[in-house]
N, C-alpha and C positions, 0 to 999 in steps of 0.2 A: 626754318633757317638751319637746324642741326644738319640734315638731311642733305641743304646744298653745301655746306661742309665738308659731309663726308663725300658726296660726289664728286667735290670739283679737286679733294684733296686726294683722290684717287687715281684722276685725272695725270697728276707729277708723280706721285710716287708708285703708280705699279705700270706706266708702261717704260720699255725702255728707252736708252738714252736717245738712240735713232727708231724711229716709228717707221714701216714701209704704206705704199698705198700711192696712189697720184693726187689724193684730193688731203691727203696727212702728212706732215714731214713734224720732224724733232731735229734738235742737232744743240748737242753740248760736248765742250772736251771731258777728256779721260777722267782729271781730276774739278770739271767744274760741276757748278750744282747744279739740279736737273733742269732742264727745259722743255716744255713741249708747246708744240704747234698746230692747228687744225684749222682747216679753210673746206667749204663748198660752197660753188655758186653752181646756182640755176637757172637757166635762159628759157625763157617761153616767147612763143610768136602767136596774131588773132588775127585773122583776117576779120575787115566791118564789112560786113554783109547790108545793114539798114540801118537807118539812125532817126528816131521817130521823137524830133524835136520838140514838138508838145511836153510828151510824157518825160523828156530826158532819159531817153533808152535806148543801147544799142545793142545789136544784134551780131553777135560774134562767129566765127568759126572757127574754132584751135584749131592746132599741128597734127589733131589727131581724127579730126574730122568732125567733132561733136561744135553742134550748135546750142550756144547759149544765151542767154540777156542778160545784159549788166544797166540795171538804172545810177546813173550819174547824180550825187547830188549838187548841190550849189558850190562845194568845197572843189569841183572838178573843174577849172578853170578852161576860158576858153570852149566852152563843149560846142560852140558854132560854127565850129571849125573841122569838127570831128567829119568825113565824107564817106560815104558809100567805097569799099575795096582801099580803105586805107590800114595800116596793119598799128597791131598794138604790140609791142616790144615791151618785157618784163624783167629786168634779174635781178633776181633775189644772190645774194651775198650774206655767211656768218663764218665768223673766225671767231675760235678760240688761245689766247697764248696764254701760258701758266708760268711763272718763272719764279726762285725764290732767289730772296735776297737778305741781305744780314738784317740785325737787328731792328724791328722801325714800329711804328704806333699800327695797328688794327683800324678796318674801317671799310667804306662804300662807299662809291662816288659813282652820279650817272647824268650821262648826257643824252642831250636829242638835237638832232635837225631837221630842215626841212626845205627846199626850194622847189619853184615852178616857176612853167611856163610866162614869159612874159604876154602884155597884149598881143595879139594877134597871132602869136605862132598857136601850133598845133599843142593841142592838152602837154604835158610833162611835168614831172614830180620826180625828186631825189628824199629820200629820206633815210635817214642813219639813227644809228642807239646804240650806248656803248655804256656797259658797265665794270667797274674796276674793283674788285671785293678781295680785301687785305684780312688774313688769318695768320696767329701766330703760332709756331712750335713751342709748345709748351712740356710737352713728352716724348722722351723715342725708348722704346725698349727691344731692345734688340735682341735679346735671348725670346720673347714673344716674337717681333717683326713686326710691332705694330708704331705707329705714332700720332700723337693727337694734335687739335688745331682747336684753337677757341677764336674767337670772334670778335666782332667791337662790342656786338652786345652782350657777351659773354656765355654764350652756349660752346659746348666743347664737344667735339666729335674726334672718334680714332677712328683709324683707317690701318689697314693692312696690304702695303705693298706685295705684287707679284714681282715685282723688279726688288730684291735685298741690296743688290749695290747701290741703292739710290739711299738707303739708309747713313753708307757711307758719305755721303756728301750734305747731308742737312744738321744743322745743329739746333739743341733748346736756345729760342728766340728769336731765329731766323722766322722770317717775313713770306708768307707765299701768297705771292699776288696773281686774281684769273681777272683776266681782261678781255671779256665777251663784248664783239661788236657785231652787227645786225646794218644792211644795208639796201636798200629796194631801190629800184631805177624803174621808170614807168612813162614811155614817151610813143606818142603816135605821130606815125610819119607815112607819106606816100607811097602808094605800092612803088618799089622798085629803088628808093630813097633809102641810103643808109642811117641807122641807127640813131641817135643820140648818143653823145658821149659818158659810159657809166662812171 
């Protein structure tokens, strides 16, 4: 736990206020406290090659040309559905946001979801998770540049900003909350049939 501490506290206090990249953005005023922001998603496609009903196994072909098998358990809904040259659609989605905030209690909260396919459409699953891990400023020493974060459960970690102006904006007590979410999307559809919606 120290460890995700000092990573995620690292996270707000050494990049700067604007982060560049297409798949990274930040964005705080002059005088607000820091913020930052981080998103990628990944899109994959499978063509089904065979689908050997017995065994509950299909026969895939990536975007890259490699051929694989994926056995399907019971949890795969619909698998009777699944047809020879139907394609499998994947995107994986995570975000990171960081943000501090005044004064507030320490702590971890996590969620999960989960949907599918109804009877008779073709397989599909949505699934999400999302974790929200609250750390308090407990120290800033600015003649060092460092500042420490303790925990709910009371582990304490310091951390050393590359960004100094972001010392400027944080105070003992302030609250810095990471709010990691995680999301997969997994629908099989007709050759030549768009997508499911992610």
């Amino acid at each position: 736990m120290k460890g995700r501490i000092a990573l995620l506290g690292a996270f707000v206090l050494t990049l700067p206020v604007v982060a560049s990249g297409a798949e990274t953005k930040a964005a705080a005023a002059a005088s607000a406290k820091p913020h930052f922001e981080a998103s990628q998603q990944v899109t994959e496609q499978a063509t089904v090659l065979s689908v050997n009903k017995s065994k509950r196994t299909v026969k895939l072909r990536t975007e890259d040309g490699d051929t694989v098998s994926v056995e399907c358990g019971q949890e795969v809904k619909n698998f009777a559905q699944i047809k020879a040259k139907d394609v499998v659609n994947a995107t994986y989605t995570e975000k990171l946001v960081v943000t501090v905030e005044g004064a507030g209690e320490a702590g971890q909260a996590e969620e999960a979801g989960m949907t599918t396919a109804k009877a008779g459409e073709k397989p599909s699953a949505k699934a999400s998770a999302k974790v929200t891990y609250k750390a308090n400023i407990t120290a800033i020493d600015k003649e060092k540049g460092t500042v420490s974060l303790k925990g709910a459960d009371g582990r304490e970690a310091t951390v050393k900003p590359r960004n100094p102006a972001n010392l400027e904006k944080v105070n003992v007590g302030d609250l810095v909350v990471f709010t990691y979410t995680q999301a997969l999307a997994v629908s099989v559809t007709k050759a030549g049939a768009p997508a499911a919606s992610k």
